[in-house]
C-alpha positions as a printed Julia matrix, in Angstrom:
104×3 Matrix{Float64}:
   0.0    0.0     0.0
   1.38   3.54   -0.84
   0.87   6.17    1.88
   0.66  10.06    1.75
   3.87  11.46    2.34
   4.49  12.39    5.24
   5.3   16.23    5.22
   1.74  17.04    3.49
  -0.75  18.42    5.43
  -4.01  16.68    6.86
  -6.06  18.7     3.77
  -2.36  17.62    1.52
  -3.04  13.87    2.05
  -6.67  13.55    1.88
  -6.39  15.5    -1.55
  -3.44  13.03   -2.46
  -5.57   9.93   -1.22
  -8.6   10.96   -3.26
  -7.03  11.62   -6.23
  -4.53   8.55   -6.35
  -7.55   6.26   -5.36
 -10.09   8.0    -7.88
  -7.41   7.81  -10.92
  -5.42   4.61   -9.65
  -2.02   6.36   -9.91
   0.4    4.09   -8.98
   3.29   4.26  -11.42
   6.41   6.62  -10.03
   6.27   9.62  -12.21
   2.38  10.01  -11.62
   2.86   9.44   -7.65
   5.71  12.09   -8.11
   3.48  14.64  -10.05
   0.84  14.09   -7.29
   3.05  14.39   -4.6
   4.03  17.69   -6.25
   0.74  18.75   -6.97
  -0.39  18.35   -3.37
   2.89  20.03   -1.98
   1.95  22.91   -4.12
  -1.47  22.67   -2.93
  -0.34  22.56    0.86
   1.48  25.97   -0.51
  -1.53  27.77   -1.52
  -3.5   27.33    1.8
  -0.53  28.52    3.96
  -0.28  31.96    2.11
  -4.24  32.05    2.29
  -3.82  31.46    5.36
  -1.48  34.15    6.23
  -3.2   36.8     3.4
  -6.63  36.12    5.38
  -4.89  37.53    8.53
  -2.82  40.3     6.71
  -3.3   43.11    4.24
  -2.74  42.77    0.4
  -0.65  45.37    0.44
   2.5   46.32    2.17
   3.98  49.63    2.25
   8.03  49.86    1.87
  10.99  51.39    3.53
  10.54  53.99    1.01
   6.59  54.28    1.51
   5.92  52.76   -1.66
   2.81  50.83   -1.87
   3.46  47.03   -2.57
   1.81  43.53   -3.14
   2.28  41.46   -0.1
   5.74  39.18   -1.76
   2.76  35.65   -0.34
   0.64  36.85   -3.07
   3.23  35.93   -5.98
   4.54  33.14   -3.92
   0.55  31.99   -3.65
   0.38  32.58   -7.95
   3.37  30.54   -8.57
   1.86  27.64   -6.51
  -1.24  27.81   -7.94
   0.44  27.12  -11.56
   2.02  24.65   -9.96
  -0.32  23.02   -9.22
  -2.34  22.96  -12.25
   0.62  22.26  -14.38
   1.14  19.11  -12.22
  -2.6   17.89  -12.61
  -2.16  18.84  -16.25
   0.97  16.63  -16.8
  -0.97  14.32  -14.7
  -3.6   14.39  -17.48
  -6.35  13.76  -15.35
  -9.89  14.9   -16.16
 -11.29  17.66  -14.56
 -14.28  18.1   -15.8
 -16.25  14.46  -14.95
 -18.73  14.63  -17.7
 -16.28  14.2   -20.62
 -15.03  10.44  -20.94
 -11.17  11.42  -21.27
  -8.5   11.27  -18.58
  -6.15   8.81  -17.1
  -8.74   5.35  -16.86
  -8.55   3.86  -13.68
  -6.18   0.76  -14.08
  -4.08   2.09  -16.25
């Protein structure tokens, strides 16, 4: 049996779980992109996280107005992640009839 890694979050593994056990990914690369995919994932909910509790904006030593620096760091893992469930090819929308077939 192949387990969640470790380091993921609770939300990180059941995401990993569902979507290994709903697509039957068990060859390396696809538990690797998953794994990645989920790390990313695990990425987007800390800066949420931290954004829900914080402004969007920052002001400088120079009193310039700036993005918060989470808010790229939260737009790089969201590409992330849906450039791993890309490469992943797994279907995202359930009424078409393409993706990666369980079993395969």
């Amino acid at each position: 049996m192949v387990r969640a890694p470790a380091h993921l979050s609770k939300k990180g593994k059941a995401l990993w779980k569902k979507i290994r056990t709903e697509y039957a990914i068990n060859d390396s690369g696809g538990l690797a992109l998953l794994t990645n995919a989920c790390e990313a994932y695990d990425r987007i909910n800390e800066c949420q996280k931290t954004l829900d509790n914080d402004v969007l904006t920052i002001t400088d030593r120079y009193g310039q107005t700036k993005v918060h620096p989470l808010c790229s760091v939260q737009r790089d893992a969201r590409s992330q992640f849906v450039q791993s469930i890309k490469l992943l090819n797994l279907d995202l929308e359930p009424l078409k009839d393409i993706g990666r077939p369980p079993g395969s």
